[in-house]
C-alpha atoms as a printed R data frame, in Angstrom:
    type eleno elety resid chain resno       x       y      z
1   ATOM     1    CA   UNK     A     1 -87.424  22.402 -5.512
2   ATOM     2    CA   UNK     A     2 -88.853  21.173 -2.265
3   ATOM     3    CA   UNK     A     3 -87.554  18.063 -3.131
4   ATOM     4    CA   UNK     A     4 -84.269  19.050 -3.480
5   ATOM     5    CA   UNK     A     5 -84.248  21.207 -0.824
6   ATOM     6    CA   UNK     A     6 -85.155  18.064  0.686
7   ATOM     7    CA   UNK     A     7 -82.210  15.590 -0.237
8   ATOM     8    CA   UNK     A     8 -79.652  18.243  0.807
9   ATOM     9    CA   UNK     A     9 -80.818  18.558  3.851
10  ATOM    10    CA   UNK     A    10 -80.894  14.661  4.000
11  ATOM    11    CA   UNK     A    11 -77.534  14.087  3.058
12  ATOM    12    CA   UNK     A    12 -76.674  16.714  5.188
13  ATOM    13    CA   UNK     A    13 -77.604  15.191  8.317
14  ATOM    14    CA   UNK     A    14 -76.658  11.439  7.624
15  ATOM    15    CA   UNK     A    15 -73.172  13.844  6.993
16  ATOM    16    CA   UNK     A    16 -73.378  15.084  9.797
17  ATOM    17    CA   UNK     A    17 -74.484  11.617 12.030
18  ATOM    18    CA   UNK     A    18 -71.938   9.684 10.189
19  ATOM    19    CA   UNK     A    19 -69.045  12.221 11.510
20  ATOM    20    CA   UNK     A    20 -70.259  12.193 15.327
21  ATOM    21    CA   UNK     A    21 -69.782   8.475 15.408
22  ATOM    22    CA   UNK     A    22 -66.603   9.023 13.695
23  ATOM    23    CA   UNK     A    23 -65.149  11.740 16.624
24  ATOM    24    CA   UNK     A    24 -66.917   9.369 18.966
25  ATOM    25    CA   UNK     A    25 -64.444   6.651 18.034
26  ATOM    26    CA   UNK     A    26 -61.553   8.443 17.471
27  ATOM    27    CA   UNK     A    27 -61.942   9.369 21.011
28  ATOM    28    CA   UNK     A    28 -61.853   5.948 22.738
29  ATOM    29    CA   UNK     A    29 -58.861   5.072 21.343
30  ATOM    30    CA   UNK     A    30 -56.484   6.574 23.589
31  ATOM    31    CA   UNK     A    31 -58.409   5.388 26.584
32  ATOM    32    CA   UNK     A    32 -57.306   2.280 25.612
33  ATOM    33    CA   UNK     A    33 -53.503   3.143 24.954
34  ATOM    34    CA   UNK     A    34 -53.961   4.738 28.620
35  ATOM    35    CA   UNK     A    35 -55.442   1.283 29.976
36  ATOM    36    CA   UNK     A    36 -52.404  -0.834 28.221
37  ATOM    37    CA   UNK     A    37 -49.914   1.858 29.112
38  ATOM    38    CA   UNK     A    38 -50.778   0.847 32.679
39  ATOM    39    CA   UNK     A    39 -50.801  -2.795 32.322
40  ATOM    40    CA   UNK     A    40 -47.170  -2.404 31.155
41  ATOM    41    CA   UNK     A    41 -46.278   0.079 34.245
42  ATOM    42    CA   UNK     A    42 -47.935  -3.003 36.714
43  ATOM    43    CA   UNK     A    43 -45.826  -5.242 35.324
44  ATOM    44    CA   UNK     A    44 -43.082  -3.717 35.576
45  ATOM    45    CA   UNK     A    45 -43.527  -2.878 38.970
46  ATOM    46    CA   UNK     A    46 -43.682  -6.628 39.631
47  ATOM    47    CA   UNK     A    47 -40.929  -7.126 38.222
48  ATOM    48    CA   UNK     A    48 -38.658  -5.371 40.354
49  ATOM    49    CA   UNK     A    49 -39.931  -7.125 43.366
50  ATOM    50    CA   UNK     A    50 -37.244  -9.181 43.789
51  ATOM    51    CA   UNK     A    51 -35.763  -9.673 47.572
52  ATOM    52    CA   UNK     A    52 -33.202 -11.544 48.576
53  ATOM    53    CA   UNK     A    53 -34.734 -13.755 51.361
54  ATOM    54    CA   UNK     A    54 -37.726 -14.931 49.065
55  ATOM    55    CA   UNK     A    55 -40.329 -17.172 50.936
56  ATOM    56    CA   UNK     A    56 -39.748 -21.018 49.623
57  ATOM    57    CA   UNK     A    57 -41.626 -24.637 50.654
58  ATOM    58    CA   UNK     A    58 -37.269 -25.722 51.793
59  ATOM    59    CA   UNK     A    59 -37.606 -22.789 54.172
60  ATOM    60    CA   UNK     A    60 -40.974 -23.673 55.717
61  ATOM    61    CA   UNK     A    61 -39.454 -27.181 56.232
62  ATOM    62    CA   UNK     A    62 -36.276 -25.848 57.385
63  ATOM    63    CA   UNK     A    63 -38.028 -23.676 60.113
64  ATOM    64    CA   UNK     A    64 -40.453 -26.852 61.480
65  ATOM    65    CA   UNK     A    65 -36.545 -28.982 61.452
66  ATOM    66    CA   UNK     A    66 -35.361 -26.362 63.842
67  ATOM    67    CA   UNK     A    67 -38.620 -26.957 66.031
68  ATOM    68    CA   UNK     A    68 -38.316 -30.497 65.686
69  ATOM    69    CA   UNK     A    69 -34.636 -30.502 66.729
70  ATOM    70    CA   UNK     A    70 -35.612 -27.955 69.743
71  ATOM    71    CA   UNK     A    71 -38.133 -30.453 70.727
72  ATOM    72    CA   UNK     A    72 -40.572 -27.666 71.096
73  ATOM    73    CA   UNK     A    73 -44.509 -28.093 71.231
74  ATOM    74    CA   UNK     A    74 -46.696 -25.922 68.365
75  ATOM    75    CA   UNK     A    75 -48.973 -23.971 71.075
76  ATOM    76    CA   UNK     A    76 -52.461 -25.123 70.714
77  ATOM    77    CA   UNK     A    77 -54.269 -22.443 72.953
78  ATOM    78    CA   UNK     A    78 -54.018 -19.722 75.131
79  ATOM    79    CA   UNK     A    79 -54.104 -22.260 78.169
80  ATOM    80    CA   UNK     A    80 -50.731 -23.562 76.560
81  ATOM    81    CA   UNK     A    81 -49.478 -20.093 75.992
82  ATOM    82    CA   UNK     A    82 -49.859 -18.872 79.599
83  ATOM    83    CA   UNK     A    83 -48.309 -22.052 81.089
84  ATOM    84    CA   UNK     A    84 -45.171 -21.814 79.128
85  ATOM    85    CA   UNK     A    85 -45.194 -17.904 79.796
86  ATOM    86    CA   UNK     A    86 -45.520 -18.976 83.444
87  ATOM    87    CA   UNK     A    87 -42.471 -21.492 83.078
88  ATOM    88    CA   UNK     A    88 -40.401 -18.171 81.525
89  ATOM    89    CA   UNK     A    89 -40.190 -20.803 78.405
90  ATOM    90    CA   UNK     A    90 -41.638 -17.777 76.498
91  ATOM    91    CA   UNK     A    91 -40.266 -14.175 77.835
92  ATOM    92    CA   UNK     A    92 -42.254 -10.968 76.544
93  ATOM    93    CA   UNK     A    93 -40.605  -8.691 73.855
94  ATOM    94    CA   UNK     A    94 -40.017  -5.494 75.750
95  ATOM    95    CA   UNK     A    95 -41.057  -1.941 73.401
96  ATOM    96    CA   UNK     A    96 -37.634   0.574 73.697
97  ATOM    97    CA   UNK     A    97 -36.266   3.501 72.244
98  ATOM    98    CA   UNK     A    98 -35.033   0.801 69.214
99  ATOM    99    CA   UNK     A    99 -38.446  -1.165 69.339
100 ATOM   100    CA   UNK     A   100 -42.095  -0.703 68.835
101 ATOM   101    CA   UNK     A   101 -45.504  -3.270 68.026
102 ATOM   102    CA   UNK     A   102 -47.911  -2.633 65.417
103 ATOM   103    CA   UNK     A   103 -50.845  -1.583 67.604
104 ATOM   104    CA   UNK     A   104 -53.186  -4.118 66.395
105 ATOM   105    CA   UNK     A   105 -50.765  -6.567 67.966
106 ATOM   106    CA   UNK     A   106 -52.558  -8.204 71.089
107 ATOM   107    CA   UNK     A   107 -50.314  -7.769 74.028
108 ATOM   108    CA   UNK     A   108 -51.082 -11.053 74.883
109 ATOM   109    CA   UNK     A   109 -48.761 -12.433 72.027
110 ATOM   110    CA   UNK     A   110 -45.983 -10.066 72.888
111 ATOM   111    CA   UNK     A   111 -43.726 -12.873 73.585
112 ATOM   112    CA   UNK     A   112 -40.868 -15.098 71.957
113 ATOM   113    CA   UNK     A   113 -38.237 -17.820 72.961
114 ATOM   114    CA   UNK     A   114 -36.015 -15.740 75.041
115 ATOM   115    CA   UNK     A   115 -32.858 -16.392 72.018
116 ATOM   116    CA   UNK     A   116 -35.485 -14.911 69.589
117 ATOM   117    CA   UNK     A   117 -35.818 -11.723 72.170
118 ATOM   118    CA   UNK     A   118 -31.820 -11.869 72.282
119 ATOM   119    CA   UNK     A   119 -31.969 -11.533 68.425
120 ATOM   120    CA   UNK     A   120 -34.212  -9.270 68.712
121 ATOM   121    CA   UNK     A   121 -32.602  -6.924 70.765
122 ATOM   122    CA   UNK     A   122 -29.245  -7.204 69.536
123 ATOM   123    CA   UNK     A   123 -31.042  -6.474 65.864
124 ATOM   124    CA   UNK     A   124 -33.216  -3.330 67.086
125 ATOM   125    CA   UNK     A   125 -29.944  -1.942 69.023
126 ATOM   126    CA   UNK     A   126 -27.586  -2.093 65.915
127 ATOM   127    CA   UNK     A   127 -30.531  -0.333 63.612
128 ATOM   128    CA   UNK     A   128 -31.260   2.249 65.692
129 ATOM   129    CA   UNK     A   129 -27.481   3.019 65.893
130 ATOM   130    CA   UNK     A   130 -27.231   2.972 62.136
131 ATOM   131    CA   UNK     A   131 -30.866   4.775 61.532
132 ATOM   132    CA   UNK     A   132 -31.470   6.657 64.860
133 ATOM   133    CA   UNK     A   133 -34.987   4.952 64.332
134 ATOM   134    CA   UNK     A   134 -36.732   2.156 65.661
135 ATOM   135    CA   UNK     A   135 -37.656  -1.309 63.992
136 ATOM   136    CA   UNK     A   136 -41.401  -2.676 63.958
137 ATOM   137    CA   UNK     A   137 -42.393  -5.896 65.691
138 ATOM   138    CA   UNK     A   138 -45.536  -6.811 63.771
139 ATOM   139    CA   UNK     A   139 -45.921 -10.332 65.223
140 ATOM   140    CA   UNK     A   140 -44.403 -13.022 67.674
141 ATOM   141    CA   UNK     A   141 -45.779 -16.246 69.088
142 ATOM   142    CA   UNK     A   142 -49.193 -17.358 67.591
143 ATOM   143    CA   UNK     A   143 -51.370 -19.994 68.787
144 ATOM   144    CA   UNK     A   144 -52.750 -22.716 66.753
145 ATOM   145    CA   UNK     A   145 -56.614 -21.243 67.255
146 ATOM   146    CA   UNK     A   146 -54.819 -18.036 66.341
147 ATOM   147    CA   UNK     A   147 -53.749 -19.296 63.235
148 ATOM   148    CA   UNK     A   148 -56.124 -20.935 62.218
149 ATOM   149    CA   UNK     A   149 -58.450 -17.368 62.033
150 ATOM   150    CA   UNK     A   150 -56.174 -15.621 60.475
151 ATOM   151    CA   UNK     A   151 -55.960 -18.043 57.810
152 ATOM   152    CA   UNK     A   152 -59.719 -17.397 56.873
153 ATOM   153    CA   UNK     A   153 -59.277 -14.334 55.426
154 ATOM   154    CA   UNK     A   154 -55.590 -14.546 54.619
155 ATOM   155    CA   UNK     A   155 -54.823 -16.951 51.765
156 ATOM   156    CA   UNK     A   156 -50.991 -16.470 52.022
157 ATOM   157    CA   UNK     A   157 -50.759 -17.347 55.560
158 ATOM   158    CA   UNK     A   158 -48.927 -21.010 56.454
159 ATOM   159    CA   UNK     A   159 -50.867 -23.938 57.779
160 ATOM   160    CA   UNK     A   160 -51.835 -24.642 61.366
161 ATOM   161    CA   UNK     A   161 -50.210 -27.654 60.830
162 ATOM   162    CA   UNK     A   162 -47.638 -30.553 59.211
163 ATOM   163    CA   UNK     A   163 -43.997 -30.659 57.923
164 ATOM   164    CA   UNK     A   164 -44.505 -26.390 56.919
165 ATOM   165    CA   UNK     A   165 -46.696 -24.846 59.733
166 ATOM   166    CA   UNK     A   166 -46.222 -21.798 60.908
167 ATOM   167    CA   UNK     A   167 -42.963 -21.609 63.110
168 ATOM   168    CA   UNK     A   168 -44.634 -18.876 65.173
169 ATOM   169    CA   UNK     A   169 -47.077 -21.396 66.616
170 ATOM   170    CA   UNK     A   170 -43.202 -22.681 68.676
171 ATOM   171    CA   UNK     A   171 -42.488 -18.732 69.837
172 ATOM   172    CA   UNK     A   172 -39.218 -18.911 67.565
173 ATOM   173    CA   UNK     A   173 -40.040 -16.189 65.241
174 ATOM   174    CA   UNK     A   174 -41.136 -12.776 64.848
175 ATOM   175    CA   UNK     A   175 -42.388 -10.371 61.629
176 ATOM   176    CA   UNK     A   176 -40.720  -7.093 61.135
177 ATOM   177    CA   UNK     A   177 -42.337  -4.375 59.690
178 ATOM   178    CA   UNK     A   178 -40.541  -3.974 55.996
179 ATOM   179    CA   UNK     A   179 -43.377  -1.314 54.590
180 ATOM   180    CA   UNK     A   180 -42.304   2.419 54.739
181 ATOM   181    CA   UNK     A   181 -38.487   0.981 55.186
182 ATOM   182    CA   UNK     A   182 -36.580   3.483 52.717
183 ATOM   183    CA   UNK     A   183 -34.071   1.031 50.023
184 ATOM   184    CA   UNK     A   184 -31.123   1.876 52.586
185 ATOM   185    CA   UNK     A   185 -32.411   0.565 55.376
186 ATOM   186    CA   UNK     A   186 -34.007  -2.573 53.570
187 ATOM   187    CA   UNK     A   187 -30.673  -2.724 52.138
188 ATOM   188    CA   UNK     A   188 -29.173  -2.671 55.517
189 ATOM   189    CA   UNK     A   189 -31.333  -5.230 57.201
190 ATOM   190    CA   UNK     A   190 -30.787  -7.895 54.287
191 ATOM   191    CA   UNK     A   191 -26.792  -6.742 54.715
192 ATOM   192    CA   UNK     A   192 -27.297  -7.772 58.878
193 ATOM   193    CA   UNK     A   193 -29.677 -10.803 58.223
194 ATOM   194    CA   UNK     A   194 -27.332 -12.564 55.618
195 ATOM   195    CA   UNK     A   195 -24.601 -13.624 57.292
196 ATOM   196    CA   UNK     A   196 -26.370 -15.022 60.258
197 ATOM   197    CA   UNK     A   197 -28.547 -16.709 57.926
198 ATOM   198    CA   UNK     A   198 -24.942 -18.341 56.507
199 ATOM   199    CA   UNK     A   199 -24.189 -19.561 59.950
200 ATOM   200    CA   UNK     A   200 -27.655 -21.138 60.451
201 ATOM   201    CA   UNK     A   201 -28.210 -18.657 63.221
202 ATOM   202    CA   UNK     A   202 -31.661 -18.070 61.405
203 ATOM   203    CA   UNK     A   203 -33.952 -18.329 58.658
204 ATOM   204    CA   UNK     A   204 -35.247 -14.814 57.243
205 ATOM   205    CA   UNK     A   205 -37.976 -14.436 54.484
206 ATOM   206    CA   UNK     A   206 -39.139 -11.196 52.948
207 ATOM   207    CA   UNK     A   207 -43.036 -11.814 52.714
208 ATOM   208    CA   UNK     A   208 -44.617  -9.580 49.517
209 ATOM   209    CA   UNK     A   209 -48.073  -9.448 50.981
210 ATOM   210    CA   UNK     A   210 -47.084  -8.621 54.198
211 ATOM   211    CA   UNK     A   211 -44.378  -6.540 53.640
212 ATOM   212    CA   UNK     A   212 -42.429  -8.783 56.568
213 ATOM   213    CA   UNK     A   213 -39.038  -9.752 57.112
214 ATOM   214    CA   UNK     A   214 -40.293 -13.146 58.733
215 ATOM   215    CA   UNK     A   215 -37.257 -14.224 61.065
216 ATOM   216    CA   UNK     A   216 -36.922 -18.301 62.572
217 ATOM   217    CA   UNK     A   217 -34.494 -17.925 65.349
218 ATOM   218    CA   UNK     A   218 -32.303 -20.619 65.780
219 ATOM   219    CA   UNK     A   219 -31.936 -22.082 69.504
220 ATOM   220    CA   UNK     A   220 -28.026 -21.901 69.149
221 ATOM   221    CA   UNK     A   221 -28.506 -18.054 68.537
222 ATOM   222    CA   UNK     A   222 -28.298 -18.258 72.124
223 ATOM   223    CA   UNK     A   223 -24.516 -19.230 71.994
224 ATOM   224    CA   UNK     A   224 -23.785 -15.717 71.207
225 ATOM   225    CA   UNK     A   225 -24.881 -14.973 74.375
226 ATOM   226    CA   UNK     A   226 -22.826 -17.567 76.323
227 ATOM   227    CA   UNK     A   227 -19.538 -16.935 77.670
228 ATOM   228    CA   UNK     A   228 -17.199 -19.491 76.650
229 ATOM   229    CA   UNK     A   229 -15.416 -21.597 79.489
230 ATOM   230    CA   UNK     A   230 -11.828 -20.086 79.724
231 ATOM   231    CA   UNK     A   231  -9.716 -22.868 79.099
232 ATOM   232    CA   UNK     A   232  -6.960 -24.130 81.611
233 ATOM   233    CA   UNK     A   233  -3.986 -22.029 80.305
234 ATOM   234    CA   UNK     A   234  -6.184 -19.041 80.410
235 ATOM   235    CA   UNK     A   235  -6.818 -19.646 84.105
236 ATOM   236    CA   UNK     A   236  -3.118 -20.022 84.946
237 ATOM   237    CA   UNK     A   237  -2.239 -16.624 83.239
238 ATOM   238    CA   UNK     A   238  -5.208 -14.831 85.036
239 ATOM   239    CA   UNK     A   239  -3.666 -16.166 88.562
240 ATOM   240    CA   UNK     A   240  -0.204 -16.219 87.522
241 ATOM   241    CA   UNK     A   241  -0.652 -12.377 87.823
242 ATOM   242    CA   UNK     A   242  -3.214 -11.425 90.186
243 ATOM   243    CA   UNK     A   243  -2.697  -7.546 88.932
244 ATOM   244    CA   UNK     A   244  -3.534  -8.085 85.906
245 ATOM   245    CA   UNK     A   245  -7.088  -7.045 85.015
246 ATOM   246    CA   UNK     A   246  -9.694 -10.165 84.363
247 ATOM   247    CA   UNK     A   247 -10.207 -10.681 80.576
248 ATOM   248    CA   UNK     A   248 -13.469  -9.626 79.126
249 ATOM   249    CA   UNK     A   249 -16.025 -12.965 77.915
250 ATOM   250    CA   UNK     A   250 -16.265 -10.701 74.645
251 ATOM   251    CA   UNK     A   251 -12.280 -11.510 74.143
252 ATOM   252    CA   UNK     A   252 -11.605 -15.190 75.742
253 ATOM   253    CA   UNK     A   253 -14.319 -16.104 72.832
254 ATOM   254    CA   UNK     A   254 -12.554 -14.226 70.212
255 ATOM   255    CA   UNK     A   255  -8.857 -15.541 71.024
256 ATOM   256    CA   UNK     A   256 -10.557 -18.912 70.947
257 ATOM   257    CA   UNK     A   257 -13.092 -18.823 67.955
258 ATOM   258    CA   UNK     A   258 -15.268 -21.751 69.512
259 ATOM   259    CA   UNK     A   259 -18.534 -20.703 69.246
260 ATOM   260    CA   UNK     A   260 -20.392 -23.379 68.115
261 ATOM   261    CA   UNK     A   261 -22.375 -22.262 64.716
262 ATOM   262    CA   UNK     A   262 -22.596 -25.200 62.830
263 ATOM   263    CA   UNK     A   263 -25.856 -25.117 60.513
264 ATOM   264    CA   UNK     A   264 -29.037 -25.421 62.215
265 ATOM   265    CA   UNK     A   265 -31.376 -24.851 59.621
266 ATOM   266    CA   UNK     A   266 -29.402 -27.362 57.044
């Protein structure tokens, strides 16, 4: 009887050991639908990344082509810097009611080409009319030293130098802050950027790691800012009747159309 007694017991307990392992697996399983479930979500996420300025090699070369045209030096160090801030060939970018830095932005590299700042202003005026917000300078003119650091522990950052280094090493461009931008005002930025981007008046990117909207300012951005020269028959008018009021540079350039924006980036 003992020996029965015994057996059963036996049984019972390799029963018993053999149904643990069974629960044990049945509960890993959906750990593992949970794991897959959010590879799939991941991917989709990446998915819908998908901007409409999208960083490119042509657009690195395009950028150094507008420096090269310009004639404009990559600044080596912060000698170079401070003699062409001296010379007003770089102005500083000015924080407003429509425009703030990132903090961690050294004051010392607050400063553009003065059409970039022109861009710049005319951009940070029209969103904060649209938005009632301000826009986010993140970063401006870079020297070579400068970039060369930051490309230590940033992988995605452009070279130092050759045909696609970084065209804030010439003071022509400037990072926007894109993160915490809801899909309207993204939306509205790409809307504003485009068609100066069709004229060759720049050349945005929409960096993913960053979460930038990189801008190259083209030099002849600062036609926009240039009155056009009122042409002879205009003249005649004006002192034909002194009474008359003078006309504004804002219409002489639209009765004309004559700005020049050819291409610059093409």
């Amino acid at each position: 009887m003992k020996s029965k007694k015994g057996q059963a017991f036996l049984v019972m307990f390799l029963a018993a050991v053999m149904c643990g392992q069974a629960f044990g697996l049945h509960q890993v399983v959906p750990s593992r639908h949970v794991h897959r479930a959010g590879k799939r979500r991941g991917h989709f996420r990446r998915v819908l990344w998908n901007p409409v300025f999208r960083p490119s090699h042509d657009s690195l070369l395009r950028q150094n082509q507008e420096i090269d045209r310009l004639e404009l030096p990559r600044i080596q160090n912060e000698a170079e810097l401070e003699e062409l801030i001296g010379r007003q060939e770089l102005v500083p970018i000015v924080a407003s009611q429509t425009l703030r830095f990132d903090p961690r932005l050294d004051p010392d590299r607050r400063y553009c080409r003065p059409w970039t700042r022109d861009f710049l202003d005319d951009l940070s005026q029209a969103y904060y009319k649209q938005f009632h917000g301000s826009i986010q300078v993140n970063s401006a003119v870079r020297t070579v030293q400068v970039q060369k650091k930051l490309r230590r522990h940033n992988r995605n950052a452009a070279p130092e130098k050759g045909e696609t280094a970084s065209s804030h090493l010439a003071g022509i461009t400037v990072d926007i802050q894109r993160r915490g931008m809801s899909k309207q005002q993204v939306a509205w930025m790409e809307h504003y950027l485009m068609p100066l981007k069709e004229q060759g008046l720049i050349e945005p990117e929409e960096e993913r790691h960053q979460w930038v909207f990189h801008v190259a300012v083209s030099g002849r951005y600062a036609d926009l800012h240039q009155p056009k020269a009122v042409s002879v028959d205009q003249q005649e008018t004006v002192q034909a009747d002194q009474n008359e009021q003078t006309p504004s540079l804002l219409s002489i350039s639209d009765r004309d159309g004559n700005f020049d924006l050819s291409p610059s980036f093409k």
